[in-house]
Structure formats: C-alpha cells, structure tokens
C-alpha positions as CSV (number, residue, x, y, z in Angstrom):
1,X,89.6,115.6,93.8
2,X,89.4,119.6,94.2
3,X,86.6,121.5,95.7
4,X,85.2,124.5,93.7
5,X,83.5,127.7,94.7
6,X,81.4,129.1,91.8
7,X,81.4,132.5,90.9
8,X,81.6,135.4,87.9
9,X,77.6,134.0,87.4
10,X,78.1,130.2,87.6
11,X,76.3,128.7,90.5
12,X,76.6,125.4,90.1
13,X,77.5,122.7,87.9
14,X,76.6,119.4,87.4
15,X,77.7,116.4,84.9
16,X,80.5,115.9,82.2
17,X,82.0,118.6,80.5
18,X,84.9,117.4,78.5
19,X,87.2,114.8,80.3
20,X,85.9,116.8,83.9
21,X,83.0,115.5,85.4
22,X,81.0,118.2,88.2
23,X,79.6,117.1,90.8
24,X,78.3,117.5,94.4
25,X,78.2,116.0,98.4
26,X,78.2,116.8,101.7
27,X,81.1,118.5,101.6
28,X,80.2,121.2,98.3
29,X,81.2,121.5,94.7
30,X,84.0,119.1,92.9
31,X,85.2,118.2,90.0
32,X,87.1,114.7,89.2
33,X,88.4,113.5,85.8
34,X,86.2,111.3,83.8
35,X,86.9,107.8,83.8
36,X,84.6,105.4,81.2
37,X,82.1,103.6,83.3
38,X,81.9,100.0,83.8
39,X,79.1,98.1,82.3
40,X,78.0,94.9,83.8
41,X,75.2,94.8,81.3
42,X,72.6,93.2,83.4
43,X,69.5,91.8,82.8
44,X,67.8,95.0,84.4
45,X,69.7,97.5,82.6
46,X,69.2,95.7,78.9
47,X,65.3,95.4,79.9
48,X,65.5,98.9,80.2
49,X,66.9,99.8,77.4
50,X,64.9,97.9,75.0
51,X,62.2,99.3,77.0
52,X,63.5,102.6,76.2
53,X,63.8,101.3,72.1
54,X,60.1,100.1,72.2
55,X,58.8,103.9,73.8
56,X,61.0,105.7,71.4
57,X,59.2,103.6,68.3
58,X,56.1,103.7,69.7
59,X,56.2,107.8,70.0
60,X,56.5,107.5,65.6
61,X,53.4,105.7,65.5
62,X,50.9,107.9,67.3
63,X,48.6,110.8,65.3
64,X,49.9,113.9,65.2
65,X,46.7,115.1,67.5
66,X,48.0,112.7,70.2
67,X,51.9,113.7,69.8
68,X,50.1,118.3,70.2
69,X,48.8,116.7,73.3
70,X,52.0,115.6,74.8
71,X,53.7,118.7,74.0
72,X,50.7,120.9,75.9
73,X,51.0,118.5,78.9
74,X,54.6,118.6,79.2
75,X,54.3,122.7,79.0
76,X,52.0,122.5,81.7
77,X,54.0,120.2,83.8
78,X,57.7,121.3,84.3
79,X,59.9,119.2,85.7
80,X,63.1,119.6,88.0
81,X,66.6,119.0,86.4
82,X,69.8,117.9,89.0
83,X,70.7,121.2,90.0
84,X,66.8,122.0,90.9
85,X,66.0,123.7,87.7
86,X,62.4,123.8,86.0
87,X,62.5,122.6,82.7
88,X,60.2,121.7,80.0
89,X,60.7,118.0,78.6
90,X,59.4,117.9,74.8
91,X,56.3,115.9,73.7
92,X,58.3,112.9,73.4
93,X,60.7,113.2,76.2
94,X,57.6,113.5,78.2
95,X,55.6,110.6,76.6
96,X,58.6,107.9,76.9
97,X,59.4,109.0,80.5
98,X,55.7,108.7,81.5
99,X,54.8,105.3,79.5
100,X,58.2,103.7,80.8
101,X,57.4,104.3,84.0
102,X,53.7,103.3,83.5
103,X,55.3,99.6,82.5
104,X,57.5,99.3,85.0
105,X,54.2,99.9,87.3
106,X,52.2,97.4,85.2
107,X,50.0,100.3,84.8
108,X,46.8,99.1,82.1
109,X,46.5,103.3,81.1
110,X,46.6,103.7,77.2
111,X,50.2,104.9,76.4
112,X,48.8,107.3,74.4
113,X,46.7,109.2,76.4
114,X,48.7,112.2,78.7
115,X,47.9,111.3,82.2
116,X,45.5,112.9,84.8
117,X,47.0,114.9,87.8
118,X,49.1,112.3,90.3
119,X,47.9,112.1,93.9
120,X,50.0,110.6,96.3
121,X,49.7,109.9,99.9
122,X,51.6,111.1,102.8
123,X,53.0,108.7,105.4
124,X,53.3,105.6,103.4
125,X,56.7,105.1,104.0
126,X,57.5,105.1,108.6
127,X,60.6,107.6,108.3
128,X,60.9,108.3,111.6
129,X,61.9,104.0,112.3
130,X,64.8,102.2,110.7
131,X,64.8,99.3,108.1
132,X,65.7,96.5,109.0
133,X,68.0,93.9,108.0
134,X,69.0,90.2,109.3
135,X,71.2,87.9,106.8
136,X,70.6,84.8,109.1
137,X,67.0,85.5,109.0
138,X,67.2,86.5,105.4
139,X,64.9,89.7,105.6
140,X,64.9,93.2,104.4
141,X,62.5,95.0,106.0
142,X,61.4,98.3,104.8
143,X,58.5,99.8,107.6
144,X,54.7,101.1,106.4
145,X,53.5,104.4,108.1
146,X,50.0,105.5,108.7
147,X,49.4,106.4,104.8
148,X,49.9,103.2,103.9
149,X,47.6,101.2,101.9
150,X,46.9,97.9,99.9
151,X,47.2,98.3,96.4
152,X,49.4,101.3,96.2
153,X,52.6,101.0,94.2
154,X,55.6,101.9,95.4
155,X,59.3,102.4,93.4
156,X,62.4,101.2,96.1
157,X,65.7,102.0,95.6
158,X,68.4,100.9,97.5
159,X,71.8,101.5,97.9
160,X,74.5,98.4,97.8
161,X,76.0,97.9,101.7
162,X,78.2,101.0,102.7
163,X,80.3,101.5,105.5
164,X,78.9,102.8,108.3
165,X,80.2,106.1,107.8
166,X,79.3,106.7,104.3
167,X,76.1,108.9,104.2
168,X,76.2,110.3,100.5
169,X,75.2,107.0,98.2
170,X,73.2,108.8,95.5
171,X,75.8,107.2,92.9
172,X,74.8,103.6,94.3
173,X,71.2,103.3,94.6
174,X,69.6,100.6,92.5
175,X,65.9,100.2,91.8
176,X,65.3,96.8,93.5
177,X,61.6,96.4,92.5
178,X,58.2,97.8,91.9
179,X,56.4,96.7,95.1
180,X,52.4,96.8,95.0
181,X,51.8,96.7,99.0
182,X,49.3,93.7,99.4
183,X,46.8,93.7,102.8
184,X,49.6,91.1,104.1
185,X,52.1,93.9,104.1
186,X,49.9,96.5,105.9
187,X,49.1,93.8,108.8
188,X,52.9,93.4,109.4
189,X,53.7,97.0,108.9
190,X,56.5,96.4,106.8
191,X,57.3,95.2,103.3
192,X,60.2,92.4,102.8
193,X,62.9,92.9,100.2
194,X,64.8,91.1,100.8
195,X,64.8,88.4,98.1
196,X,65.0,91.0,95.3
197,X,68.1,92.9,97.0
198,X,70.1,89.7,97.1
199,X,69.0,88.9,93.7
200,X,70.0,92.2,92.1
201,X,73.2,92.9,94.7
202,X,74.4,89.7,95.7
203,X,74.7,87.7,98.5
204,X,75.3,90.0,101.7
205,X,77.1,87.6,103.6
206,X,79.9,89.2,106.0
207,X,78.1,92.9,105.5
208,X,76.9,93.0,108.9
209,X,77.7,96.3,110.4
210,X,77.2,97.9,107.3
211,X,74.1,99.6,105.9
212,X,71.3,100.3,103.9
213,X,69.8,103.5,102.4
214,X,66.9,103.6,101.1
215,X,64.3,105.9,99.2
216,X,60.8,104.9,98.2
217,X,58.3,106.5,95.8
218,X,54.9,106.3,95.7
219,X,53.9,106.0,91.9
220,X,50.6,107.5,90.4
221,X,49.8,108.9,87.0
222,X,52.9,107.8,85.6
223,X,54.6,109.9,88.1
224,X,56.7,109.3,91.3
225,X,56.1,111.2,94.7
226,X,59.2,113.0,96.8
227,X,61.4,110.4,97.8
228,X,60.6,109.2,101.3
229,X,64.0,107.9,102.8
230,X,64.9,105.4,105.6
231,X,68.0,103.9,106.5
232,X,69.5,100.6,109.0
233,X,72.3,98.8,109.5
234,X,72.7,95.0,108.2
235,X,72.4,92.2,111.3
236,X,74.1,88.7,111.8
C-alpha cells in the first residue's frame, strides 16, 4: 500500500478510479489495487436492495408537481459527499434516500411529501462512558445520556470485533438495528444490543479482549443527526 501527498490542485481523493482504489486513515492518503468485493448476499443487504427497487419505481409514479418539489427541497438542502463536499442530490436521489430511510424508521410520513426541517437532540447517546459488552452475560450495552428520550429513534452501527489496536473501522461498521428507545431503556440508562449484533455478526465467542465501535444517529425527518460515537472492549 503507498501513501500519497496531493498536489498540482488535487487535494484529495476518494473511491475507485480504474483498478486503483483512493482512500484515507489515520495515517493520510493511499491508494491500493482494487480487488472485487465479496458478497455474502445477506438477508439485510437483499432487503435493501429491493427496498432500493421499490423507491426507484415509486419515484415514476408520482405527479410531476410532487417530483418540482423534490428537486426545490434537495436545492435547498445540500448534502456532504466523503471528502466533505456540498453537493446537491437530484429530485430523485433525494426522494429515495429520504423515503428509504423513512422505512427503515417505520416512519407513517407520505413518501411523497418532502419532509419538514429535522430536529435532533443533543446528548442522547453518553459519549463520555464506554459500551459495554459481556458474552457470558450475553449483553451489548450501548449507554443513554441526558438527551435521551422514550420514543426517539435511533440508527446503530457497529463494527464486527477488532483487535484492540485497531482504531479506524469505518470499512466494518454494520447497521445492527433501528432502535426506538422505550421508557424501559431510559430507566436502565442503556439500550441492549446485543441479540441483534450476534444475529447479524455471529456468535462472539473467544472475542473477549477485543472491541466494539460504535456510532449512533438520531433519525428525524427522514434524516440522521452527527454520528455520536462510543466504543468498549468485549468481557468473558
């Protein structure tokens, strides 16, 4: 793997251009060759892409009022590309994005209506405390801050056991499940996960030592807030 320092107007570069993919960690810029993914074709991923089928169709169906709308609220609501880029999705990019994400929230809203301004809540997530972790006690504990609240909806992704030492696992993290904190979740101040990560993972027997990263969005609007991220190391 080579490092790369930018210059003559290129400041970054990210994804697949030709058989060199461009990436980036800790350590900077890099390239690698391009090797064809594996593709366990899980139940998740094939749920997502007929989910991503079933927005794509629905998009064709709507009036041509509804599809102007889409296009003025994705002008008026840039998003951020990898490399931290604003750009402006298209009418459709922005109404499959939004709706998938309203279904994955069980979210009632009429797909074809834009959505209102998101509000989101600071504190939901405890960052400043660890997750924690116990495979005899089979829990997954990911702790509630002050913002926290029954009802809210939050996205969790987690990364698959890594050594220790490994701090960069952005290519690993998994969306484990859509959790909607319940009143028994704020009384513990904690939400359990572990069920769903062993489920989607496998087991984690022998992992202990290792850990967890995690990063949790709160959804609103059809829209996620700043990841909040917490971290912890798998028990006996």
């Amino acid at each position: 793997m080579a490092k790369v320092s930018f210059g003559g107007g290129v400041a970054s570069a990210s994804g697949k251009l030709g058989g060199t993919v461009f990436s980036r960690n800790k350590g900077g810029a890099y390239f690698k060759n391009w090797v064809v993914p594996t593709n366990p074709q899980t139940a998740k991923q094939q749920s997502q892409r007929a989910l991503l089928a079933q927005k794509s169709a629905a998009w064709r169906g709507i009036t041509t009022e509804e599809r102007t709308s889409w296009q003025t609220w994705a002008n008026d609501n840039p998003i951020l590309d990898r490399l931290g880029n604003s750009i402006i999705l298209t009418g459709a990019q922005a109404y499959i994005k939004i709706n998938i994400n309203r279904t994955n929230a069980s979210d009632p809203a009429t797909q074809a209506d834009t959505p209102s301004s998101a509000v989101f809540t600071a504190d939901i997530i405890d960052t400043a405390s660890a997750l924690t972790c116990e495979i005899a006690a089979e829990f997954l504990r990911i702790p509630l801050g002050a913002g926290a609240a029954a009802d809210q909806i939050i996205f969790s992704h987690l990364s698959e056991p890594v050594s220790a030492g490994v701090s960069n696992t952005n290519s690993n993290m998994r969306l484990i499940d859509v959790v909607t904190l319940s009143a028994g979740d704020i009384s513990n101040g904690y939400f359990d996960l572990y069920t769903e990560y062993v489920a989607y993972i496998g087991a984690i027997t022998g992992k202990a030592g290792f850990r967890i990263n995690a990063a949790l969005q709160e959804y609103d609007e059809g829209m996620f807030s700043t990841p909040a991220k917490v971290t912890g190391t798998i028990d006996t």
